[in-house]
C-alpha positions in Angstrom: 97.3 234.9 16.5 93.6 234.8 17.9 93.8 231.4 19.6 91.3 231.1 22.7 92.0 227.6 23.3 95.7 226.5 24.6 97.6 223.7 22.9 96.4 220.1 23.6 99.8 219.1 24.8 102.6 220.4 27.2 106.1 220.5 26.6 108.3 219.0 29.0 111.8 218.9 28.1 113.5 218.7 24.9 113.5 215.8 23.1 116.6 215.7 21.0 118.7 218.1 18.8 119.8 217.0 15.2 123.4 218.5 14.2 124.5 218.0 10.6 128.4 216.8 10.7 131.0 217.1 8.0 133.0 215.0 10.2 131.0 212.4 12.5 134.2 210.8 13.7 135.9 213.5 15.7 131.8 214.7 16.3 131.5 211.4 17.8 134.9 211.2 19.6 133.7 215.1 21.3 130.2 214.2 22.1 131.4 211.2 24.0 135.0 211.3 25.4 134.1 215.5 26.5 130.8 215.4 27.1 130.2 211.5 28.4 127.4 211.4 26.1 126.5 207.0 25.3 125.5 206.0 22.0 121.7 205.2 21.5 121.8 203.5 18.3 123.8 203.8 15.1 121.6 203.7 11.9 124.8 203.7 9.3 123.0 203.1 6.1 121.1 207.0 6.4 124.4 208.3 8.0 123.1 208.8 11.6 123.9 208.2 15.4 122.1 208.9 18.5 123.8 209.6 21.5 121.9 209.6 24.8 122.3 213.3 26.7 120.2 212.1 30.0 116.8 212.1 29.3 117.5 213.5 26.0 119.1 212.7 22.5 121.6 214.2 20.3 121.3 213.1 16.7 124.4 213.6 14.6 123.6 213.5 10.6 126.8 213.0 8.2 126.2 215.8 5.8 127.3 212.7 3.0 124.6 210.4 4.4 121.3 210.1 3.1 119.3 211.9 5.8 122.6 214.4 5.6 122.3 215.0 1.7 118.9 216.5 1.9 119.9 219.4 4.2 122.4 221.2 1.8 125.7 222.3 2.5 127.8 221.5 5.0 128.2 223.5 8.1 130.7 226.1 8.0 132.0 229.8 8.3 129.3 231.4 6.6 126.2 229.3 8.2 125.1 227.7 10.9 122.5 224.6 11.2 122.1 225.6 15.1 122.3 228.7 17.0 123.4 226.5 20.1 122.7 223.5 21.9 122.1 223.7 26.2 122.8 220.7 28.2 121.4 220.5 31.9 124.4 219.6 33.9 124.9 218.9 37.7 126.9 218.7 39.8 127.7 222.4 38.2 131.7 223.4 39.3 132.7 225.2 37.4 136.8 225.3 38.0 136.2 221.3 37.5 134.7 221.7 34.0 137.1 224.7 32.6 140.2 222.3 33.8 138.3 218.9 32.0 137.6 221.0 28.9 140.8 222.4 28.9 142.1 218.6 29.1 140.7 217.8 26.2 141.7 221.0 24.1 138.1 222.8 23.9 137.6 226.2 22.7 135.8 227.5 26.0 133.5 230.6 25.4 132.2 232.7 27.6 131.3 231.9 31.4 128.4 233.8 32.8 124.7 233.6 34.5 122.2 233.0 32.3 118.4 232.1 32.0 117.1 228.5 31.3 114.4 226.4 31.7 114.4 226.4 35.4 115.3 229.9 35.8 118.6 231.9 36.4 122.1 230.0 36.6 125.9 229.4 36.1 126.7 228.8 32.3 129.7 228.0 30.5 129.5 228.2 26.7 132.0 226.0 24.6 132.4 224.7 21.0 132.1 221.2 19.1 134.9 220.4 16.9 132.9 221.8 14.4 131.9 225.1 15.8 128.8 224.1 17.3 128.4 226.7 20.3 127.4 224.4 23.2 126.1 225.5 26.7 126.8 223.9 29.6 123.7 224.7 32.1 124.0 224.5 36.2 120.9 224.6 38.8 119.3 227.9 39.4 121.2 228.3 42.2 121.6 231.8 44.4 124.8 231.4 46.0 126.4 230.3 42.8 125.0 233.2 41.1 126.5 235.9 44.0 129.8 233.8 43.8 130.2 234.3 40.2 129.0 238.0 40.3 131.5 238.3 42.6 129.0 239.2 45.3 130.1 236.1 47.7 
């Protein structure tokens, strides 16, 4: 990979992340009513929704759908269309989003301090109705890291 010249763009933040859904309903119901994600647009006739994540969208593609149809099989125990998905949130408390997840019957994952685009910070990982591993992503923020290390 002998490149001398960088690429003619920059990357700024991601754009949008496409899930394929055997079940864009409940995916629907979870993306909004857990997450407060608003819907973009609905293109129904090739089997997709975008839902507005901030400055960012989350597609959802029914796996029956036209756009859905060309990507194989569905989602499930033996494969996986996405390693994970990391949403920026803020304000980042973390007893506030285990007791709103728990409200809503989530599967929580694992809670720890991890690196993203603006540099070390409090994470919570959770999953989509669907098994989707999604991250929730606080500031890079030193006191919430020693607090959560238990260094506070």
């Amino acid at each position: 990979m002998a490149s001398a010249s960088p690429p003619p763009f920059q990357i700024e933040q991601i754009d949008h992340v496409v899930l394929r859904v055997a079940d864009p309903g409940t995916m629907e119901a979870f993306y909004r009513e857990v997450l407060g994600c608003a819907v973009e647009k609905r293109q129904a006739a090739i089997g997709l929704l975008q839902l507005r994540a901030g400055r960012t969208l989350i597609d959802l593609v029914d796996v029956e759908g036209r756009i859905g149809r060309l990507g194989g099989a569905a989602p499930g125990a033996g494969g996986r269309n996405m390693d994970h998905l990391c949403l920026r949130v803020s304000p980042f408390d973390h007893d506030a989003i285990l007791a709103h997840l728990t409200a809503h019957g989530v599967r929580v994952g694992e809670f720890g301090i991890r690196n993203g685009a603006e540099g070390e910070g409090p994470s919570q990982y959770l999953f989509d109705p669907e098994g989707n591993m999604v991250e929730l992503k606080g500031p890079a923020d030193v006191p919430a890291i020693a607090a959560a290390a238990g260094q506070a």
